[in-house]
N, C-alpha and C positions, 0 to 999 in steps of 0.2 A: 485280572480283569480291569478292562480302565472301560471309562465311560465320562459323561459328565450331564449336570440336568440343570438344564436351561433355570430355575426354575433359580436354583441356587448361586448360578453363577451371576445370575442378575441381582440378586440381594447382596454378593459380595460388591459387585460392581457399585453398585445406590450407596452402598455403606462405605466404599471407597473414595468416592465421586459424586458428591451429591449434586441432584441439580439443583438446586437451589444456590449455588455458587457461579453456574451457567444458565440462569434462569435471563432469556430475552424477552425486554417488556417492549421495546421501540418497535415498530414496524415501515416499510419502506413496500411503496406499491410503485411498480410501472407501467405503464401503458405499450403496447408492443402489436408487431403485426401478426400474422398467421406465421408465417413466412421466420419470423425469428423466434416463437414459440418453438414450432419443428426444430428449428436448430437446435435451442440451447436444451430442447426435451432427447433430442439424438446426443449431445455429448455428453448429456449428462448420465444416461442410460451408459450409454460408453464406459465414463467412468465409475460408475457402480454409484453415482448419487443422485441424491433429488435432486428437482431444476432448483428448487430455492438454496441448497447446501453448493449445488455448484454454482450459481449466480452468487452466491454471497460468499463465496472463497475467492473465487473467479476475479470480482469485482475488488473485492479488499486488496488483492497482491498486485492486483493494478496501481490503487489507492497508492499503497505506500511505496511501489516503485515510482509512480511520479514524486510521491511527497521526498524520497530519499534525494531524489534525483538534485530538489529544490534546496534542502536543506544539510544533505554533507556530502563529502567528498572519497575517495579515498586513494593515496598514494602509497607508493613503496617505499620503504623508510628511507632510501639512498632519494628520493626523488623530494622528501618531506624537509632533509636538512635543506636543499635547494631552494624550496618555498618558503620557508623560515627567513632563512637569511634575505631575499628576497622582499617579504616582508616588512622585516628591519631596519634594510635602506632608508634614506630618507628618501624624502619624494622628489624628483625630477620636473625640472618648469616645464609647463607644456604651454605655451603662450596659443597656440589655436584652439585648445579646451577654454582657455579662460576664455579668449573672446567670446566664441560660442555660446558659454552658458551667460554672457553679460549679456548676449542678445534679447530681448522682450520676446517672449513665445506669446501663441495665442494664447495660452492659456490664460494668463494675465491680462488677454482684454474682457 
């Protein structure tokens, strides 16, 4: 006879997982139309989560694809020695960069 009771499998799980290790104190509010409420409340249903679980999954894998995007790279190792060495070189005169950046930007007024 197999079964199981909710009652206990959630005590395993608390005792496993405490939240208190995944306790969120911060909070983030948006302002939004009717119009994108419907939305992100249709795909979240979809997905089987709340608008807040899927707005804030949704939103963070965006986060860090931009952030990855900003901050590493990633080559094939036959493509990485190429970079390296590359790298290494010494640097090449480029006499229209120098001019360029001797130029006065506006910044500088």
């Amino acid at each position: 006879m197999y079964g199981h009771c909710t009652y206990t499998r959630r005590a395993m799980e608390t005792a496993l997982h405490p939240r208190t290790a995944n306790r969120k104190n911060d909070r983030l509010e948006l302002r939004i139309s009717q119009e994108q409420r419907r939305i992100l409340a249709e795909a979240a249903a979809t997905s089987g989560m709340s608008v807040s679980a899927f707005v804030l999954s949704h939103a963070t894998d965006a986060a860090r694809d931009l952030l990855a995007d900003r901050t590493s790279f990633v080559l094939p190792p036959e493509r990485w020695n190429t970079f390296v060495t590359m790298l290494d070189r010494d640097p090449r005169p480029m006499p229209g960069l120098a001019a360029f950046l001797a130029r006065r930007s506006v910044l500088d007024e």
